[in-house]
Rosetta silent file (secondary structure, phi, psi, omega in degrees, C-alpha in Angstrom):
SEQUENCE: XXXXXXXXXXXXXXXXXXXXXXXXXXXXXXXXXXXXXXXXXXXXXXXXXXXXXXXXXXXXXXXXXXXXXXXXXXXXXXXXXXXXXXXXXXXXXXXXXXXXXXXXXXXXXXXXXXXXXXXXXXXXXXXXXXXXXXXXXXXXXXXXXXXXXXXXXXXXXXXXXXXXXXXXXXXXXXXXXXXXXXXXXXXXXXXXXXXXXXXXXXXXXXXXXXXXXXXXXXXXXXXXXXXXXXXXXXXXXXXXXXXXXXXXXXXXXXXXXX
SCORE:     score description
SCORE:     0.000 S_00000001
   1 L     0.000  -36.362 -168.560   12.406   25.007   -7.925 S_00000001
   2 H   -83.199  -27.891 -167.850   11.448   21.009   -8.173 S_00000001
   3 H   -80.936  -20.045 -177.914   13.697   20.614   -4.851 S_00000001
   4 H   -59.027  -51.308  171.515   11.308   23.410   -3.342 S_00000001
   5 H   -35.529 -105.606  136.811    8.950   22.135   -4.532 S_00000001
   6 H    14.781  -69.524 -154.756    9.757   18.313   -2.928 S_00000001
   7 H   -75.663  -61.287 -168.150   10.302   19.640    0.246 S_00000001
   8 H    -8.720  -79.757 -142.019    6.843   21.624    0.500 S_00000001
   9 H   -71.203   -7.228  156.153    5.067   18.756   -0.549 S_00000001
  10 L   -55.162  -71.116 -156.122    7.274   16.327    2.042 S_00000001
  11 H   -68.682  -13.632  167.870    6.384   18.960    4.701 S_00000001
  12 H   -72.218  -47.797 -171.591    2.431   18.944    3.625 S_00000001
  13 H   -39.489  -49.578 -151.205    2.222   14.972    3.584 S_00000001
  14 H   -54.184  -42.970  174.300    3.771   15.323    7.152 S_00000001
  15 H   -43.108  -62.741 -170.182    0.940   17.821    8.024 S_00000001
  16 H   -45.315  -73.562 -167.666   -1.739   15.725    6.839 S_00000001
  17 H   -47.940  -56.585 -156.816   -0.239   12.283    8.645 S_00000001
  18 H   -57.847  -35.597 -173.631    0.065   14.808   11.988 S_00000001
  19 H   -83.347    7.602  159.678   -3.921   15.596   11.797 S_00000001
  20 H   -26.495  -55.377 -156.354   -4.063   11.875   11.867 S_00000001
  21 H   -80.158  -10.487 -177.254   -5.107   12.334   16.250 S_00000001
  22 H   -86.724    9.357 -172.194   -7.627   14.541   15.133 S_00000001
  23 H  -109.130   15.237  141.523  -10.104   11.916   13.465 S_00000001
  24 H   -65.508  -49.771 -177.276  -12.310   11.073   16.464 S_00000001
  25 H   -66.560  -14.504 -178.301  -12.972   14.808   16.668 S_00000001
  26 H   -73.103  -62.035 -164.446  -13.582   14.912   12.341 S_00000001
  27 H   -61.202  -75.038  175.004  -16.420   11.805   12.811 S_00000001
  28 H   -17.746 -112.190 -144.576  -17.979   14.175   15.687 S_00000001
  29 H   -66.547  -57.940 -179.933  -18.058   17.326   14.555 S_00000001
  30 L  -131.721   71.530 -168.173  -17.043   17.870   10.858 S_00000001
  31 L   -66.172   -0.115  174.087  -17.433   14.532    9.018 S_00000001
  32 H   -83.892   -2.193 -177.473  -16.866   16.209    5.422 S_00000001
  33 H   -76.546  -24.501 -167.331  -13.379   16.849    6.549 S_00000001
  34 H   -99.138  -24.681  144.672  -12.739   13.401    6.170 S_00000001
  35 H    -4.603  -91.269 -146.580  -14.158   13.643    2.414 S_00000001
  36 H   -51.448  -54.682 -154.690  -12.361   16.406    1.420 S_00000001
  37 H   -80.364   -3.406  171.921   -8.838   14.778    3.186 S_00000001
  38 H   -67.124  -90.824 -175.551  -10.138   11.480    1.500 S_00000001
  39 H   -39.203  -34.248  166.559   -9.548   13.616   -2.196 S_00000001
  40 H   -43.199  -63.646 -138.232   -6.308   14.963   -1.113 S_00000001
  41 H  -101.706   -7.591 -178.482   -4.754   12.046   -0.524 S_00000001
  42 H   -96.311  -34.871  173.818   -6.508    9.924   -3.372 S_00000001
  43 H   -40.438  -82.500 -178.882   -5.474   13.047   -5.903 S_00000001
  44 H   -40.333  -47.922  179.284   -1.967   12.887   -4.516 S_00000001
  45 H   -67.492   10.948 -163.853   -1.227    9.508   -3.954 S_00000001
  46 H  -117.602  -70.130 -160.197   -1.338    8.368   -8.101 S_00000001
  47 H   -35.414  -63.675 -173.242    0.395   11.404   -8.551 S_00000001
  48 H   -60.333  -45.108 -172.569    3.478   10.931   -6.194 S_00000001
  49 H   -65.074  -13.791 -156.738    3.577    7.048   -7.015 S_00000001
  50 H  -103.089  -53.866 -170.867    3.885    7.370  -10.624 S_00000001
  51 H   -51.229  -32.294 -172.286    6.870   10.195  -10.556 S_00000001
  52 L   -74.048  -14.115 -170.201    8.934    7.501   -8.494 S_00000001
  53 L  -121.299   28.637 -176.776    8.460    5.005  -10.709 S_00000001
  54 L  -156.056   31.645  131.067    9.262    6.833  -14.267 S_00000001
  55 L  -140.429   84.880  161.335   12.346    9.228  -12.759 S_00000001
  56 L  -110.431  -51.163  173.519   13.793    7.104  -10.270 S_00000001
  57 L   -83.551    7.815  167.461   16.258    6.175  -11.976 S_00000001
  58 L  -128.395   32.699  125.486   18.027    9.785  -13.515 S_00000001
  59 L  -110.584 -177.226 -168.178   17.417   11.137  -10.169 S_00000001
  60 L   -66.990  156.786  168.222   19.174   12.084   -7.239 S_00000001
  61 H   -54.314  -73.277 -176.405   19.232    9.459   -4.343 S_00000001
  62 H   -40.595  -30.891  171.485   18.254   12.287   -1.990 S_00000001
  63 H   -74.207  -33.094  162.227   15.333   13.360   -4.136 S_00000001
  64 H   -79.530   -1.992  163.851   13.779    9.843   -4.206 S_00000001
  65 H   -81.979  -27.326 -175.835   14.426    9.592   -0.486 S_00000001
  66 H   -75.425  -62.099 -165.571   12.418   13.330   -0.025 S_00000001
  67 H   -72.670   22.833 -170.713    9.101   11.704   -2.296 S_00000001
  68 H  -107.020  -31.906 -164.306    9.240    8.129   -0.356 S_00000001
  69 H   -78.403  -46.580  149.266    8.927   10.183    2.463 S_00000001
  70 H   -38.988  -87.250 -161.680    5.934   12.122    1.202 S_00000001
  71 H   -52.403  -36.996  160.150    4.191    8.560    0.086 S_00000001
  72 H   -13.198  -60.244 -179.931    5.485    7.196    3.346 S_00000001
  73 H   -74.093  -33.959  163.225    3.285   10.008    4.880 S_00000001
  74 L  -120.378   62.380  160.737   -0.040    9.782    3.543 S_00000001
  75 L  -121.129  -29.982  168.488   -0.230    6.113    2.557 S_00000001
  76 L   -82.112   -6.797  161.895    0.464    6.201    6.977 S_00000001
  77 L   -69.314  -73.072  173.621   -2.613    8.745    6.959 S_00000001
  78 L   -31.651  -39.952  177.932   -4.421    6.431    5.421 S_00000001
  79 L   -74.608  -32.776 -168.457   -3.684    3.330    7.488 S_00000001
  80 L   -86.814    4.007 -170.428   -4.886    5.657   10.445 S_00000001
  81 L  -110.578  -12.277 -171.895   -8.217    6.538    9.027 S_00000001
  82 L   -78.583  146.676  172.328   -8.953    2.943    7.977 S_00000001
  83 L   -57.963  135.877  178.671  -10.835    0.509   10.840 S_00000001
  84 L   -57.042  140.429 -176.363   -8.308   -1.693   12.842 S_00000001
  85 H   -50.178  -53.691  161.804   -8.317   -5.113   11.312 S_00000001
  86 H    -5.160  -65.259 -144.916   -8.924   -6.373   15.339 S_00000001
  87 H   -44.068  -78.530 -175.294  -11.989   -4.450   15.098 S_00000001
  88 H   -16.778  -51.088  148.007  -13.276   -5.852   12.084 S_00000001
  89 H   -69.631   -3.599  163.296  -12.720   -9.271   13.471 S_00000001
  90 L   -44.245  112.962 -166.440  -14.493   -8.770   15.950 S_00000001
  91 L   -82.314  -16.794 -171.791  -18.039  -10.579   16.651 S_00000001
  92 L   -84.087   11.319 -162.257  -19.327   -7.766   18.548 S_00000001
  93 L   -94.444  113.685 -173.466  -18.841   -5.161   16.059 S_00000001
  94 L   -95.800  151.206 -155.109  -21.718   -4.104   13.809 S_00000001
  95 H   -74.675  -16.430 -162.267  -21.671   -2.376   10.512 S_00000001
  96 H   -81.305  -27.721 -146.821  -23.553    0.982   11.720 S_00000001
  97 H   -69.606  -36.006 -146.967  -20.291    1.346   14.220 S_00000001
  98 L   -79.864  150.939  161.301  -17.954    1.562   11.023 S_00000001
  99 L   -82.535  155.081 -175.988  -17.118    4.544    9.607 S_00000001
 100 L   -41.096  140.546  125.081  -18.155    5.144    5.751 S_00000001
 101 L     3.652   99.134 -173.423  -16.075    3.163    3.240 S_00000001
 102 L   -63.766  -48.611 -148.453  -12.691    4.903    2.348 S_00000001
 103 L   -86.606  125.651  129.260  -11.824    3.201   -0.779 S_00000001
 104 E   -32.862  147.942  174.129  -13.951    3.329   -4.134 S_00000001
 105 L   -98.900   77.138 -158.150  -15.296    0.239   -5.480 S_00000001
 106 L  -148.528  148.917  154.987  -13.223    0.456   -8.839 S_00000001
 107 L  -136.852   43.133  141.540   -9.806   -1.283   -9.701 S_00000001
 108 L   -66.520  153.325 -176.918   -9.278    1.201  -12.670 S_00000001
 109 L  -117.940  114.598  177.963   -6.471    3.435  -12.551 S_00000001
 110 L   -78.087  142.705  162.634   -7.639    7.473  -12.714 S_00000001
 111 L   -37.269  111.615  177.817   -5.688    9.912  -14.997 S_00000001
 112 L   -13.701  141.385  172.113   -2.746   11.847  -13.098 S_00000001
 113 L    36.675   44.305  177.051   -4.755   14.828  -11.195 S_00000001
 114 L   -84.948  158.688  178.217   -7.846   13.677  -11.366 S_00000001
 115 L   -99.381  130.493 -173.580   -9.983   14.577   -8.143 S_00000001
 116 L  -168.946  153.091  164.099  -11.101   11.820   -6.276 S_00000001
 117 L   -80.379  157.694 -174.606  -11.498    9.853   -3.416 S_00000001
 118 L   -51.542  171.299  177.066   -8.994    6.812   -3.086 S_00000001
 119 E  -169.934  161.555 -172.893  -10.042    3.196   -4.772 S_00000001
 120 H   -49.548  -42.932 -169.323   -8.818   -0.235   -4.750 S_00000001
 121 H   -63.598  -68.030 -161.133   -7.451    0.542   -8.353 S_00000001
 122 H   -71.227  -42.229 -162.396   -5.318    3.544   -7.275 S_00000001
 123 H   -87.950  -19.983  168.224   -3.885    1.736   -4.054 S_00000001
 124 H   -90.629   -5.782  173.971   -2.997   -1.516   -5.871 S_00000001
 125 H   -72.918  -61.150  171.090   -1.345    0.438   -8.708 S_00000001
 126 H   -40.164  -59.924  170.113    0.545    2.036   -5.991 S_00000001
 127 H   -38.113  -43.616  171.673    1.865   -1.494   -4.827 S_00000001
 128 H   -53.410  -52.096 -177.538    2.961   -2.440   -7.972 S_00000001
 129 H   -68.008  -92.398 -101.759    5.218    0.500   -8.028 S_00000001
 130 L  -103.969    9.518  156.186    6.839   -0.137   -5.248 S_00000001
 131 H   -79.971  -45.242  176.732    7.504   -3.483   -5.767 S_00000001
 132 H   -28.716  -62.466 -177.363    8.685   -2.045   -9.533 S_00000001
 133 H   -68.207  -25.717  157.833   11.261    0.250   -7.123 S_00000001
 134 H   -44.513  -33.167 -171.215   11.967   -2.181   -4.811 S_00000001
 135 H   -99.761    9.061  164.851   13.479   -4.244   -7.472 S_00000001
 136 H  -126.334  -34.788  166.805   15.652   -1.355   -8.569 S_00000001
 137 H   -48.117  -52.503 -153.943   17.015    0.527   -5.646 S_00000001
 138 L   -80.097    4.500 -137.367   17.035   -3.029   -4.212 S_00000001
 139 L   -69.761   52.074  160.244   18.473   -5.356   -7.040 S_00000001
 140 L    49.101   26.503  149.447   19.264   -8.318   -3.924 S_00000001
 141 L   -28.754  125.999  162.037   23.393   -7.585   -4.747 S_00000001
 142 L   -43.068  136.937  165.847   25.524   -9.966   -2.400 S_00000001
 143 L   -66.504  100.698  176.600   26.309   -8.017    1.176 S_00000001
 144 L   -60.088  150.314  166.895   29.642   -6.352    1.443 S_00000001
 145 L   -28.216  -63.914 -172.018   31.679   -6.142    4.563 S_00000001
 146 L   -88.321  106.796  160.444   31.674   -2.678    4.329 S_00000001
 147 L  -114.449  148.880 -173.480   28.836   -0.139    3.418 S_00000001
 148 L   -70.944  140.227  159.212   29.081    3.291    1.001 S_00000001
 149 H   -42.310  -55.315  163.654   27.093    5.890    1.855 S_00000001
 150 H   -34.437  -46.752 -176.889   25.205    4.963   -1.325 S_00000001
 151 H   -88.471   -5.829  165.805   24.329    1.957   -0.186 S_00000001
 152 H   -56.355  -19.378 -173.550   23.260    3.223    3.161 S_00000001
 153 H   -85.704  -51.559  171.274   20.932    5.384    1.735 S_00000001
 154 H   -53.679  -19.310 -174.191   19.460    2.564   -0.506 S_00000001
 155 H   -75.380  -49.006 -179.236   19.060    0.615    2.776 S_00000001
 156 H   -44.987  -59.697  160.092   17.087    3.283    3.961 S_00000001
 157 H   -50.358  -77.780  170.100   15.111    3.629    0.812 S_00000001
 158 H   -14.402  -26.335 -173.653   14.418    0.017    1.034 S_00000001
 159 H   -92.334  -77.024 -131.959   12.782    0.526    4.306 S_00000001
 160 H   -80.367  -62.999 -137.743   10.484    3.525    3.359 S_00000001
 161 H   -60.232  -74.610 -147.886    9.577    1.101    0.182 S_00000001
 162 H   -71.756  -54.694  165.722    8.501   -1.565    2.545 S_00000001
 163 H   -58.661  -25.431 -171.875    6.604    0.455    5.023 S_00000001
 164 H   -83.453  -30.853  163.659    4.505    2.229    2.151 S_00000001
 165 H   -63.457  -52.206 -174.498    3.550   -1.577    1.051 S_00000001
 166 H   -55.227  -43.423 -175.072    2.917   -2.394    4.313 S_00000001
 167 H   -81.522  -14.282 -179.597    0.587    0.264    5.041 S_00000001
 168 H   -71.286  -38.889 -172.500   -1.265    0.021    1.303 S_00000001
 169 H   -60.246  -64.566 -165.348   -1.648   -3.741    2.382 S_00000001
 170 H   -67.438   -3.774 -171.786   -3.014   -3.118    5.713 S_00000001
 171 H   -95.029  -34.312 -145.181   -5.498   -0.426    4.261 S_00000001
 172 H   -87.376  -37.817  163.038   -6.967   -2.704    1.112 S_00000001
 173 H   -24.455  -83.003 -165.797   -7.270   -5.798    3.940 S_00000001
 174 H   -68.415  -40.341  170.442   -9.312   -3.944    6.462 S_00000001
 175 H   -44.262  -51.331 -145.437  -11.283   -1.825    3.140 S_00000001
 176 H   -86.489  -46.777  179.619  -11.970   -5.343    1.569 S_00000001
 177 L   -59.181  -18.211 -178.953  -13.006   -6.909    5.285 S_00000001
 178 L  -120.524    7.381  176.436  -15.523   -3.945    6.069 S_00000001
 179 L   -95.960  -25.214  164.450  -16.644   -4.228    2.739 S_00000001
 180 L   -36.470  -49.642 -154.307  -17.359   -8.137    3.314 S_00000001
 181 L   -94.126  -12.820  173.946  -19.245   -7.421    6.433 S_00000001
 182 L  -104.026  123.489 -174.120  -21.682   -4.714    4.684 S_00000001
 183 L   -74.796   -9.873 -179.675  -24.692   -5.987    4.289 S_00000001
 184 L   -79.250   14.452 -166.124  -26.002   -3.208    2.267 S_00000001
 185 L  -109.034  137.601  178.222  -23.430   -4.096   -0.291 S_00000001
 186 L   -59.133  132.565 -167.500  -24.362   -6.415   -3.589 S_00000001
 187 H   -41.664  -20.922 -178.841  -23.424   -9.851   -3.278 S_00000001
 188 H   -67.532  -84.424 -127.488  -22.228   -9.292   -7.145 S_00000001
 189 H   -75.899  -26.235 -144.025  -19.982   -6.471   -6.204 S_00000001
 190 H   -87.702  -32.557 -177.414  -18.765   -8.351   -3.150 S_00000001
 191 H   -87.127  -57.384  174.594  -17.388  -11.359   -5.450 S_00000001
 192 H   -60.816   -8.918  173.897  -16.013   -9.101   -7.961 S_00000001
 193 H   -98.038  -37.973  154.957  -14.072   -6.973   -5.167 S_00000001
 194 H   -39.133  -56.275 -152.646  -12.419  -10.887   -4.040 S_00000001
 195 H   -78.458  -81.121 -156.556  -11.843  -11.749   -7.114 S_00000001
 196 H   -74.796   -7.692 -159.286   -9.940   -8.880   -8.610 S_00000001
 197 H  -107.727  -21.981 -156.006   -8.476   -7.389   -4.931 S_00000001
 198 H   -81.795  -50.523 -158.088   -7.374  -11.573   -4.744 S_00000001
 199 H   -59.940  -83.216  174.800   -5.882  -11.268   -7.867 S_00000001
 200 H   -56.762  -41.582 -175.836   -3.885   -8.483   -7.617 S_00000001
 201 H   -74.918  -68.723  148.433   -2.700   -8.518   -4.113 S_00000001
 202 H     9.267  -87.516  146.075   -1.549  -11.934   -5.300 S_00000001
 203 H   -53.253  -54.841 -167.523    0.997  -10.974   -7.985 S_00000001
 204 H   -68.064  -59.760  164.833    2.735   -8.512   -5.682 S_00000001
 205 H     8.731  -77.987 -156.164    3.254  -11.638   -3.164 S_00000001
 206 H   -69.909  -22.549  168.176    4.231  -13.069   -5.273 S_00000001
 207 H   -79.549  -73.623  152.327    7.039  -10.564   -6.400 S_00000001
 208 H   -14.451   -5.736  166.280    8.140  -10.182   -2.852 S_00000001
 209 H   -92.827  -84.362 -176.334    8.898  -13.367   -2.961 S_00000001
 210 H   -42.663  -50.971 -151.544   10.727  -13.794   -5.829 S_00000001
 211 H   -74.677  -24.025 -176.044   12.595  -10.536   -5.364 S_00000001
 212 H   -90.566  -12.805 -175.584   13.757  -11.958   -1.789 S_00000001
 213 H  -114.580   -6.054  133.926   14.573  -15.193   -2.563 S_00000001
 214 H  -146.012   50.662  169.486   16.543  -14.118   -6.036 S_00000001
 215 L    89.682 -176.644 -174.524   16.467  -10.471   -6.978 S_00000001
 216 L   -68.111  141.135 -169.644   14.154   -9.294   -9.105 S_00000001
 217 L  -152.844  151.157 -162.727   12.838  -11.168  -11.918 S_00000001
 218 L  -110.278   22.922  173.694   10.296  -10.024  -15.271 S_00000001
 219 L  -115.414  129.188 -151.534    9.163  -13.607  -15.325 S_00000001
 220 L  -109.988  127.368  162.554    5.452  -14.156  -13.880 S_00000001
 221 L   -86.656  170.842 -167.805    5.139  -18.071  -12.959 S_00000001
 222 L   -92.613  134.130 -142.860    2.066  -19.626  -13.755 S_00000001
 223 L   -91.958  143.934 -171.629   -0.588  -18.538  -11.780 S_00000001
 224 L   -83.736 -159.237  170.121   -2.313  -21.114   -9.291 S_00000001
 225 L   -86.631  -32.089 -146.141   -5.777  -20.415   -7.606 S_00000001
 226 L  -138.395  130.840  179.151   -3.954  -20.263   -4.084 S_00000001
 227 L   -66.995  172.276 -165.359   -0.316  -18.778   -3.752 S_00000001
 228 L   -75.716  157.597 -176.199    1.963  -21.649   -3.322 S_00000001
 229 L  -106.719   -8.530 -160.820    2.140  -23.218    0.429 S_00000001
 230 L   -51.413  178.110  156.396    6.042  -24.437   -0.248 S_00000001
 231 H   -59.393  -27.024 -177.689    8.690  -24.203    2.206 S_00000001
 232 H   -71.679  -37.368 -176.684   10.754  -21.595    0.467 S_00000001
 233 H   -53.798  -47.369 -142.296    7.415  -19.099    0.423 S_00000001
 234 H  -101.731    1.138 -163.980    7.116  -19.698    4.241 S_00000001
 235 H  -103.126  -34.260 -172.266   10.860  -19.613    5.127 S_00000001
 236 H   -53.577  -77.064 -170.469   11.030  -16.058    2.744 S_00000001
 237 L   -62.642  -12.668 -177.778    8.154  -14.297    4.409 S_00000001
 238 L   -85.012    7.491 -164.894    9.294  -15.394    8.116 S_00000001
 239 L   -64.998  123.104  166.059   12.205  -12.914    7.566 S_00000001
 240 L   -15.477  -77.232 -165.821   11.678  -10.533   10.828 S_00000001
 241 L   -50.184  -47.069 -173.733   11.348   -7.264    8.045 S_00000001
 242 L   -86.401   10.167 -169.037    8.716   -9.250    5.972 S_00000001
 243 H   -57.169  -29.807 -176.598    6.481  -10.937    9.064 S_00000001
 244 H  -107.970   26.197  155.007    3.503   -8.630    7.615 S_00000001
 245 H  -112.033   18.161  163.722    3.207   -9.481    4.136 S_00000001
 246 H   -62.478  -59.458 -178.944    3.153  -13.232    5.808 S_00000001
 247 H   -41.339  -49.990 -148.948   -0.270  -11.832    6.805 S_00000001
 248 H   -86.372  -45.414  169.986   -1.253  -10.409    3.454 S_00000001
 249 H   -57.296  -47.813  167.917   -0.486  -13.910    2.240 S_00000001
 250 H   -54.268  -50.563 -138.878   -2.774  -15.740    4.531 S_00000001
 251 H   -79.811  -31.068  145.110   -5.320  -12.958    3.953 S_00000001
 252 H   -10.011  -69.968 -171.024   -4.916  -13.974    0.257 S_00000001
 253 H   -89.275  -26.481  151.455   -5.736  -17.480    0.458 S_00000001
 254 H  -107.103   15.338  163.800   -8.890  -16.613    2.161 S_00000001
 255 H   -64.744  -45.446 -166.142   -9.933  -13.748   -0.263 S_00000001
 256 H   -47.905  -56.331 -144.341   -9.722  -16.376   -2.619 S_00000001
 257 L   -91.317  104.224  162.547  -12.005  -18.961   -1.584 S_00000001
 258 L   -97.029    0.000    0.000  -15.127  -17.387   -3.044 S_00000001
């Protein structure tokens, strides 16, 4: 029943991510659709992140490869509903152009199956886990000649891990960037969404780091105002697979400077 279960909700994410080409025709025609698929995926997305990262380890490989695939699917929903970063940078682009504001302005974590639309809080919670999983599928073991199906599978996992950061990154970036640029929003709120989205995005870096340049580690260095500038940070992140949390790093150091 739980693998039935699994696949359904694999083959729903996939739905969801597929109605992705449909959201020029949603902002036309039926803009509560993008509500309502807003609460789906802010419902879901706590939901999904939290089973991977309290059973991961006394389940099957294949079963944590079926729910990576689900988060995989609407954390890549997400990325497609959010404004392109481009845009955002953009001088000609004006705030009435944007579509409404995906994210909540909260960095609170809601109870499992709460109804909701997504927030900063639920999508950096998400990050966390998957750096949390990253460092366990992943635990940076020396490279054998030879690889086991096991570990082929973890390579795989490793991948899906990396893409679901990558797309969480790229949504709270472009969220935090259209929230910058609206002017109707208080200047209070605007310094408290730096400050705590700075914060946070910050420490995961900062794990991604560590975990790449020697496995996983439960010790938090002490934290500066500005992620570190060394050579080792920039040689780490210049890794082909890691070129876009280079980005997230930059984006970082000018969240900061409030």
């Amino acid at each position: 029943a739980v693998v039935s279960t699994q696949s359904t909700g694999e083959h729903f994410s996939a739905l969801l991510y597929s109605l992705a080409s449909y959201l020029d025709t949603w902002h036309m025609r039926a803009p509560h659709c993008l509500s309502d698929v807003g609460t789906i995926l802010g419902t879901i997305i706590p939901i999904v992140s939290h089973y991977l990262t309290s059973s991961v380890s006394g389940e099957k490989e294949d079963t944590t490869t079926q729910v990576l695939s689900m988060l995989s699917n609407l954390t890549a929903m997400l990325r497609v509903m959010t404004p392109t970063i481009l845009s955002l940078l953009s001088e000609k682009i004006g705030i009435q152009c944007l579509p409404a504001p995906l994210l909540a302005l909260n960095f609170t974590t809601p109870p499992l199956g709460t109804e909701g639309p997504p927030s900063y809080g639920i999508l950096t919670g998400c990050l966390r886990g998957c750096l949390t999983l990253l460092q366990r599928v992943d635990p940076c073991k020396s490279a054998t000649p030879t690889k086991s199906d096991s570990e082929l599978t973890i390579a795989g996992q490793k991948s899906q891990i990396i893409f679901v950061m990558e797309n969480i990154l790229y949504v709270l970036m472009s969220q935090s960037q259209q929230a910058v640029l609206d002017t109707n929003l208080e200047q209070s709120d605007v310094y408290h969404l730096r400050r705590e989205l700075g914060i946070e995005l910050k420490t995961v870096l900062e794990g991604v780091h560590r975990h790449f340049r020697k496995g996983s580690s439960s010790h938090s260095p002490r934290m500066d105002r500005t992620l570190s500038c060394s050579s080792s940070y920039g040689n780490i992140l210049e890794q082909s697979h890691l070129s876009f949390f280079k980005l997230g790093y930059q984006f970082v150091n000018s969240l900061l400077q409030v």
